[in-house]
C-alpha positions as CSV (number, residue, x, y, z in Angstrom):
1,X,-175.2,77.5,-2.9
2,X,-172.9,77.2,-5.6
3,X,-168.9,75.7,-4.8
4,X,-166.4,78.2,-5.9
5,X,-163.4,75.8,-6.3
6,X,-161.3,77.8,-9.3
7,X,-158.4,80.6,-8.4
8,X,-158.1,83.4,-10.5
9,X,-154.4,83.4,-11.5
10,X,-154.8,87.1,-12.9
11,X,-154.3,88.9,-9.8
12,X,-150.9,87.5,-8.9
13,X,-149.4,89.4,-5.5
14,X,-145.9,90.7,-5.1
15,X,-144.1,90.1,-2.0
16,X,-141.9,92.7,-0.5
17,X,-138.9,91.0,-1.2
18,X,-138.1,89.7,2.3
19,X,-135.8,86.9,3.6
20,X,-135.4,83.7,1.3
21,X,-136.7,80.6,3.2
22,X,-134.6,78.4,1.1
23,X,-131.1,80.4,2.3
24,X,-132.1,80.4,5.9
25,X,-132.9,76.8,5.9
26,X,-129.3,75.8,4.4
27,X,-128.0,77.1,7.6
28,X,-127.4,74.9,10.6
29,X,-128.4,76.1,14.1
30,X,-126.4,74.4,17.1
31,X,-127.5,75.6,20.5
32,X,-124.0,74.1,21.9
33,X,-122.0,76.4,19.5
34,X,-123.8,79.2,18.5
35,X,-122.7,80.9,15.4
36,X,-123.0,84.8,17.1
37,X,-121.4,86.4,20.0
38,X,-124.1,87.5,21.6
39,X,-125.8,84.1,21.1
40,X,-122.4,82.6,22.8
41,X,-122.6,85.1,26.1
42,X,-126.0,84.7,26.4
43,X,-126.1,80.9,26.3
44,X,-123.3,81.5,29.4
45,X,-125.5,82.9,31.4
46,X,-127.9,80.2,30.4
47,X,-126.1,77.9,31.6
48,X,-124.5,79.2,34.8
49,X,-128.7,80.1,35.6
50,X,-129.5,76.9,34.8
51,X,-126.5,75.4,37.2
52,X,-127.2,77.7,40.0
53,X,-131.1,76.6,40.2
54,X,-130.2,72.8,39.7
55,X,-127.7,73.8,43.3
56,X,-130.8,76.2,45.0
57,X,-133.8,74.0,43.7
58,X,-131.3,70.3,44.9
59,X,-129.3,71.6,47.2
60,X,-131.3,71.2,50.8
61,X,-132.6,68.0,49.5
62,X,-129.7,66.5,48.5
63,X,-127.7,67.1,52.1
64,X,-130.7,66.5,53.9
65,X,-130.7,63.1,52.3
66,X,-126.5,62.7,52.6
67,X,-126.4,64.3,56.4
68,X,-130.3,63.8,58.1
69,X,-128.6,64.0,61.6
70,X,-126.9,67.6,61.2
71,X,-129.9,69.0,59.1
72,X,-132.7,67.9,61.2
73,X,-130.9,68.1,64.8
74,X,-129.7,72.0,64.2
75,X,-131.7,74.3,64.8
76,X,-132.0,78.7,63.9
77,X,-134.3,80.9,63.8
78,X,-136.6,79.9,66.8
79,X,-135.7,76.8,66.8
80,X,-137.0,75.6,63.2
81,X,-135.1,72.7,62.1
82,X,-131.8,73.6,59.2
83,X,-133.4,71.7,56.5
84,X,-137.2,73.5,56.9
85,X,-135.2,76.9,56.6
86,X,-133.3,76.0,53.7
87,X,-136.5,74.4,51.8
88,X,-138.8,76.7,53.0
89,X,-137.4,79.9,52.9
90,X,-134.2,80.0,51.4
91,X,-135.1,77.7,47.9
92,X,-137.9,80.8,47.0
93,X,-135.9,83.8,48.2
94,X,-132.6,82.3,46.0
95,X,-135.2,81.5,43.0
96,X,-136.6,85.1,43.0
97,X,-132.7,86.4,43.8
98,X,-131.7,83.8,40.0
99,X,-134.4,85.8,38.2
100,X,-133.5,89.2,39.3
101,X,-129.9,88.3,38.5
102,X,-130.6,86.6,35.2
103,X,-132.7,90.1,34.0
104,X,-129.8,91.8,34.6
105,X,-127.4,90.0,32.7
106,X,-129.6,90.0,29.8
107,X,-130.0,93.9,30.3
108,X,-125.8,93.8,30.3
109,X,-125.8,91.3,27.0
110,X,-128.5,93.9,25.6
111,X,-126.4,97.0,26.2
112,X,-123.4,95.7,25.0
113,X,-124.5,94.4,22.0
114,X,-126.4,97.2,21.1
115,X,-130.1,95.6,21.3
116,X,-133.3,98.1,22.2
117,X,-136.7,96.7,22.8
118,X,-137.9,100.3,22.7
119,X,-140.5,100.6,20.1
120,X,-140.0,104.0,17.4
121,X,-143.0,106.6,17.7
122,X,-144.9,107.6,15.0
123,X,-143.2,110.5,13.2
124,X,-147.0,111.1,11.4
125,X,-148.0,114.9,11.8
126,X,-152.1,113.4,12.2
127,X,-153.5,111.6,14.8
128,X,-154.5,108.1,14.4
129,X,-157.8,107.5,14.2
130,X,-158.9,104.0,16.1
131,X,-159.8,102.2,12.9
132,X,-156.5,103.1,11.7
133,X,-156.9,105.3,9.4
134,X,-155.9,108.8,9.9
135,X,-158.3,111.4,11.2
């Protein structure tokens, strides 16, 4: 088996024309002060997720550790102790409850800006064949 090591330099391709990498490297991306509006609301809600998880993921922990006698010694539902409630139950529940609430900001931040994630059906008049070609 012979090595083909040599290029032909004949066949040169043409690009479509698309987005110079040397322009969209000059620019300097700063995730503390984003350059859009969108980019600035949705790093808000980025942040005020991120804040309310550190609170809900922390929270039960933290005053379980600062007040042990008043977490342990009260007692609801049944007689489970405060701080099994608030770990067990409540942490998940509020995590699911930050999810939902983030989707729907970003649904919000979608609308208003004007961003679809719909994708544009095929205006061909043929069906699609599953090679790809048309039928």
């Amino acid at each position: 088996m012979t090595e083909n090591t040599t290029q032909d330099t004949d066949d040169a391709v043409e690009t479509d024309g698309g987005v110079k990498t040397e322009e969209y490297l000059d620019k300097e991306i700063n995730i503390f002060k984003p350059a859009t509006p969108f980019m600035r609301d949705h790093l808000k809600v980025i942040w005020l997720s991120f804040l309310a998880w550190i609170l809900v993921v922390f929270g039960p922990t933290t005053a379980t550790f600062l007040a042990p006698d008043l977490m342990t010694e009260t007692t609801i539902l049944n007689g489970f102790p405060l701080h099994f409630v608030l770990t067990a139950i409540f942490t998940p529940l509020a995590a699911l409850l930050l999810s939902v609430g983030y989707a729907m900001q970003r649904d919000r931040l979608d609308t208003k800006y004007g961003i679809s994630h719909e994708t544009e059906e095929e205006t061909d008049s043929g069906t699609v064949a599953a090679d790809g070609g048309n039928e």
